[in-house]
C-alpha positions as CSV (number, residue, x, y, z in Angstrom):
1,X,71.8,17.2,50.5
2,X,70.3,17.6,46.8
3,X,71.8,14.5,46.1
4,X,69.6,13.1,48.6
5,X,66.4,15.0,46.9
6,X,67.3,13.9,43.3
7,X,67.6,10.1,44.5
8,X,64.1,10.3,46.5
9,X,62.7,12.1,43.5
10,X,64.3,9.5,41.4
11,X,62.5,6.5,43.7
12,X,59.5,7.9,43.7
13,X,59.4,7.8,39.7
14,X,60.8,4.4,39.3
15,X,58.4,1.6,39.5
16,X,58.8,0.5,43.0
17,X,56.4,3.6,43.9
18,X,53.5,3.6,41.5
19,X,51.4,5.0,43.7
20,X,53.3,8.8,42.9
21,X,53.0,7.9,39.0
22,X,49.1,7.2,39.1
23,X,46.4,9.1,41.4
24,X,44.0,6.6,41.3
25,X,46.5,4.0,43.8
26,X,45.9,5.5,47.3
27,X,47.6,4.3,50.7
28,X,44.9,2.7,52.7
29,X,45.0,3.9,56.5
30,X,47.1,2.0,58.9
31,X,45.4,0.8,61.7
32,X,48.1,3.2,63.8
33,X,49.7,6.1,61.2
34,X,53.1,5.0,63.2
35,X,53.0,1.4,62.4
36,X,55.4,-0.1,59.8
37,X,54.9,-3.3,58.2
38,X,58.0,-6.0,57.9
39,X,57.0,-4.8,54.1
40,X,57.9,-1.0,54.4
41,X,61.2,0.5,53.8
42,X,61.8,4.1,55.1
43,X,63.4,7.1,52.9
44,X,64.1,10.5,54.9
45,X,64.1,13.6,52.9
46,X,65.9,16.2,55.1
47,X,65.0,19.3,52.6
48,X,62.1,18.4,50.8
49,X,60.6,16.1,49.2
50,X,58.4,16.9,46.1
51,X,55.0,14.8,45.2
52,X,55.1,13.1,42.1
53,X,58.3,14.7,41.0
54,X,56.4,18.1,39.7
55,X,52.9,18.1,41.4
56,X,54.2,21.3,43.5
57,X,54.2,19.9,46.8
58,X,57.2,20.2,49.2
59,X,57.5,18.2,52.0
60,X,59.5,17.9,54.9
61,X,59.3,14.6,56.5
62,X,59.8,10.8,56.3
63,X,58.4,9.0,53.1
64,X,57.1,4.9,54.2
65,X,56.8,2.8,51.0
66,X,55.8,-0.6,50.7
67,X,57.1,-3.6,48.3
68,X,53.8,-3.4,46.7
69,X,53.7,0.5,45.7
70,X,51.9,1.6,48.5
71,X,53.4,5.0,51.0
72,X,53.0,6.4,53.9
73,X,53.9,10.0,54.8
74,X,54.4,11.5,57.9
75,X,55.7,15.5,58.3
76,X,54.3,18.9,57.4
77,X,54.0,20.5,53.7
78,X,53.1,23.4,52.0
79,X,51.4,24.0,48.8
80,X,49.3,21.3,48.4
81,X,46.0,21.7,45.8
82,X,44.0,18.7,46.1
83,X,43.1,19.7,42.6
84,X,46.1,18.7,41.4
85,X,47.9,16.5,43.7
86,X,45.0,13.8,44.2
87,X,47.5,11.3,45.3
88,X,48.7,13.1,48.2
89,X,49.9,11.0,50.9
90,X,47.2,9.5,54.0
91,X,49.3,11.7,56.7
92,X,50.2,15.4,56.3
93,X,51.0,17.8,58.9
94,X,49.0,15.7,61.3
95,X,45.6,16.6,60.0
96,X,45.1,14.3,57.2
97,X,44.1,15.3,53.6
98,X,40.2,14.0,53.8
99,X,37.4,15.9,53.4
100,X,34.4,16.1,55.7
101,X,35.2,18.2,58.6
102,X,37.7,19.5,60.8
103,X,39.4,21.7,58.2
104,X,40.7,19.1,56.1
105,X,40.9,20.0,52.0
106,X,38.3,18.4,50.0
107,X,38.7,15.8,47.7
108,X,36.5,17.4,45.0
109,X,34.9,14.1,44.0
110,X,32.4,11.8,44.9
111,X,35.0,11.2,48.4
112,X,33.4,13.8,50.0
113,X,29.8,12.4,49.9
114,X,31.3,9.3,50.9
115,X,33.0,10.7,53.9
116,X,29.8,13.0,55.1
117,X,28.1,9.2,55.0
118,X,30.5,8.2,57.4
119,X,30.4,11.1,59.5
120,X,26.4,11.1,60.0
121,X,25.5,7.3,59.2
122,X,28.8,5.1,60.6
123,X,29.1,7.1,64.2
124,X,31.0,4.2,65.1
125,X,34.0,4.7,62.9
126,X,36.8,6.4,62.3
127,X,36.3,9.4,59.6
128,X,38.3,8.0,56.5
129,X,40.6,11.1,54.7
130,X,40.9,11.3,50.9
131,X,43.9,9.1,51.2
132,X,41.3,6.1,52.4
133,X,39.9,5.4,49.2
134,X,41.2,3.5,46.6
135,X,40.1,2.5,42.8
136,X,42.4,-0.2,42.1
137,X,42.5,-2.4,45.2
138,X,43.0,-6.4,44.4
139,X,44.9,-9.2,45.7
140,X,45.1,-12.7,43.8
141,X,41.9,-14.3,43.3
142,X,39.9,-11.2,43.3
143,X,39.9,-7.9,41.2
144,X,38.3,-4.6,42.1
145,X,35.1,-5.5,41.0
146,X,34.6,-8.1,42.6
147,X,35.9,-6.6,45.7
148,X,33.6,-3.5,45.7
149,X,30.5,-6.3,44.1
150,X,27.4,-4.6,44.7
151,X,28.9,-0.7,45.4
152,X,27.2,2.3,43.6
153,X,30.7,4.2,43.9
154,X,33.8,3.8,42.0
155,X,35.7,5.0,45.1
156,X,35.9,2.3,48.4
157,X,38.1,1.3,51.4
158,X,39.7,-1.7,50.7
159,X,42.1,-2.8,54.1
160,X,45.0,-4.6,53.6
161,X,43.9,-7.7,54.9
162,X,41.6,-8.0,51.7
163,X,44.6,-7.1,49.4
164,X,47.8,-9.0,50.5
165,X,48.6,-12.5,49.1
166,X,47.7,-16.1,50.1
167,X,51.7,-15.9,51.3
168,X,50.4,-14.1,54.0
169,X,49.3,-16.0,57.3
170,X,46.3,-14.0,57.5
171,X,43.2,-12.3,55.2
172,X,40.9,-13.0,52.2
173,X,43.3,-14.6,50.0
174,X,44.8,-17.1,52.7
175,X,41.0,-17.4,53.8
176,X,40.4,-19.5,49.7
177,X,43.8,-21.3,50.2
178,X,43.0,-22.6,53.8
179,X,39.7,-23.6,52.3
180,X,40.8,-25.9,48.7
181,X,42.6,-22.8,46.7
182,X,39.4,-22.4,44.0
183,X,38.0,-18.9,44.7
184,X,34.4,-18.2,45.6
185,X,31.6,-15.8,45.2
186,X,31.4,-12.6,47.2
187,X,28.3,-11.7,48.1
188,X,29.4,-8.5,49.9
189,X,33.0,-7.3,50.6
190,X,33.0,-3.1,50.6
191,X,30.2,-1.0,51.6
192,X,29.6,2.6,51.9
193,X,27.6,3.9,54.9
194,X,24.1,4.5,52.3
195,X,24.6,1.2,51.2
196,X,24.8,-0.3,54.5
197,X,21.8,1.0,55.5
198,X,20.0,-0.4,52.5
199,X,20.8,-3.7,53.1
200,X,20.1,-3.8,56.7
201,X,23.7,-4.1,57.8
202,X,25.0,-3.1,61.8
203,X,25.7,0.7,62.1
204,X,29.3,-0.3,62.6
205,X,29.5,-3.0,59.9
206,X,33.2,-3.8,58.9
207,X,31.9,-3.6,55.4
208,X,32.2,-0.6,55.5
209,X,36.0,-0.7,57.6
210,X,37.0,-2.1,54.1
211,X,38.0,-5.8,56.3
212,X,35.0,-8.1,56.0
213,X,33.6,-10.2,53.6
214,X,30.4,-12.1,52.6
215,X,31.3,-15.3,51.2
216,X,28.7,-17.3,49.6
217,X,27.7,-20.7,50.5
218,X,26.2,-22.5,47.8
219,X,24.3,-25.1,49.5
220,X,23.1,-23.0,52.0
221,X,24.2,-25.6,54.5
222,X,25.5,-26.2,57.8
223,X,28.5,-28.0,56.3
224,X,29.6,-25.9,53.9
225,X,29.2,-23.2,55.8
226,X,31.5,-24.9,58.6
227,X,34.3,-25.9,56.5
228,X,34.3,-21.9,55.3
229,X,34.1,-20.7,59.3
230,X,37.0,-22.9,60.4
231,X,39.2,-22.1,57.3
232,X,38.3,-18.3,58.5
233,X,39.9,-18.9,61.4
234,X,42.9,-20.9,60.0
235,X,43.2,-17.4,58.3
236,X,43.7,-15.2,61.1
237,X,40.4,-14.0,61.1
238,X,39.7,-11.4,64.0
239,X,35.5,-12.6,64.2
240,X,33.4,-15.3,62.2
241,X,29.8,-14.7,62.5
242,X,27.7,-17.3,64.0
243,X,24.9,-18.8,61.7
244,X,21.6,-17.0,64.2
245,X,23.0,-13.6,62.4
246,X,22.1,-12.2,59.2
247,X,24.4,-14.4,57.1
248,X,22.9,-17.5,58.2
249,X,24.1,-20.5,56.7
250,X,23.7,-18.6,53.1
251,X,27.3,-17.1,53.4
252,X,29.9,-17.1,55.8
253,X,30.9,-13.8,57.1
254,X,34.5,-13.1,58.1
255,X,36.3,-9.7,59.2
256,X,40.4,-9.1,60.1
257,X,39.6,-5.5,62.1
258,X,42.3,-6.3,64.3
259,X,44.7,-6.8,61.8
């Protein structure tokens, strides 16, 4: 059995599972906490599992990582500090590791305003956990900055469909290859709650999901608009909004909320 511990310890250190070596890379939320990806492998710890190799954290449960450093965890633990172990995994125990209500630690940074925003502004939503957010979200064509354009928080939820490669038959970066490959601007791609309101957005806006995106249409035409809808499509998008809503014809807006 400790042989077992040592080579999940040992996996978890390697660089297959950044995420454990850097706080800052959080799993987004799957869409159902069950759900595995044809990208996930599965490692079972049968007595314990320790985050980040010293954080203090023993676990029993399975451990879900992904080829691109993301985890999912699923089983109970004891000993957890927030404090310290800020890269704790999405699931825990079944109560989540958010803050913002129902007994959940805090995330003792600027996550717990963000999740109170959610709570009293975005009704509509599910209430993200700590585990939500992410600082270092990107996928080919676009870096973080560009996918948080316009946010006043260095924390945001960025869904997969947003992050995963133009290999993919779905999401943003297939969206720019199904339209000529040469990136474009984004007008709007994460919002929090406050910033949603400021701008006038729907109460449930998948901005602020972390799965829809503004792009901008630099004619503000018909046209160009047009080619940009029907290459959303081509992309698996899950809605396209039609030009008598806010976007117009001066972006194209886009979401993947069923993906």
């Amino acid at each position: 059995m400790a042989t077992r511990v040592w080579l999940l310890i040992a996996l978890l250190v390697s660089g297959s599972a950044a995420c454990f070596d850097n706080a800052e890379i959080t799993r987004p939320p799957l869409s159902n906490p069950g759900e595995l990806t044809s990208a996930h492998t599965t490692v079972t710890c049968d007595s314990g599992w320790v985050e980040n190799g010293s954080g203090g954290s023993i676990c029993n449960g399975t451990v879900e990582m992904c080829s691109d450093g993301w985890y999912n965890f699923h089983g109970t633990c004891e000993g957890y500090d927030p404090g310290v172990d800020p890269c704790f995994p999405y699931e825990c125990g079944g109560g989540g590791t958010g803050g913002g209500g129902g007994g959940a630690p805090a995330c003792n940074d600027e996550r717990d305003t963000m999740i109170g925003e959610y709570n009293s502004m975005a009704p509509g939503l599910p209430t993200p956990s700590c585990g939500s957010f992410t600082r270092t979200s990107s996928n080919p064509y676009y870096g973080y900055s560009q996918l948080t354009v316009n946010s006043p928080h260095s924390w945001a939820i960025i869904r997969s469909p947003l992050q995963i490669g133009s290999n993919a038959t779905y999401g943003l970066a297939r969206w720019i290859v199904e339209i000529d490959g040469v990136p474009r601007t984004l007008n709007s791609v994460y919002r929090c709650p406050h910033k949603n309101a400021q701008v006038g957005g729907a109460p449930s806006s998948r901005h602020m999901a972390g799965d829809a995106v503004d792009l901008d249409v630099s004619s503000d035409g018909y046209d160009e608009w047009k080619v940009y809808a029907d290459a959303a499509w081509r992309a698996g998008a899950s809605y396209v909004e039609p030009t008598n809503l806010p976007c117009g014809t001066n972006c194209t807006h886009a979401d993947w909320r069923n993906r």
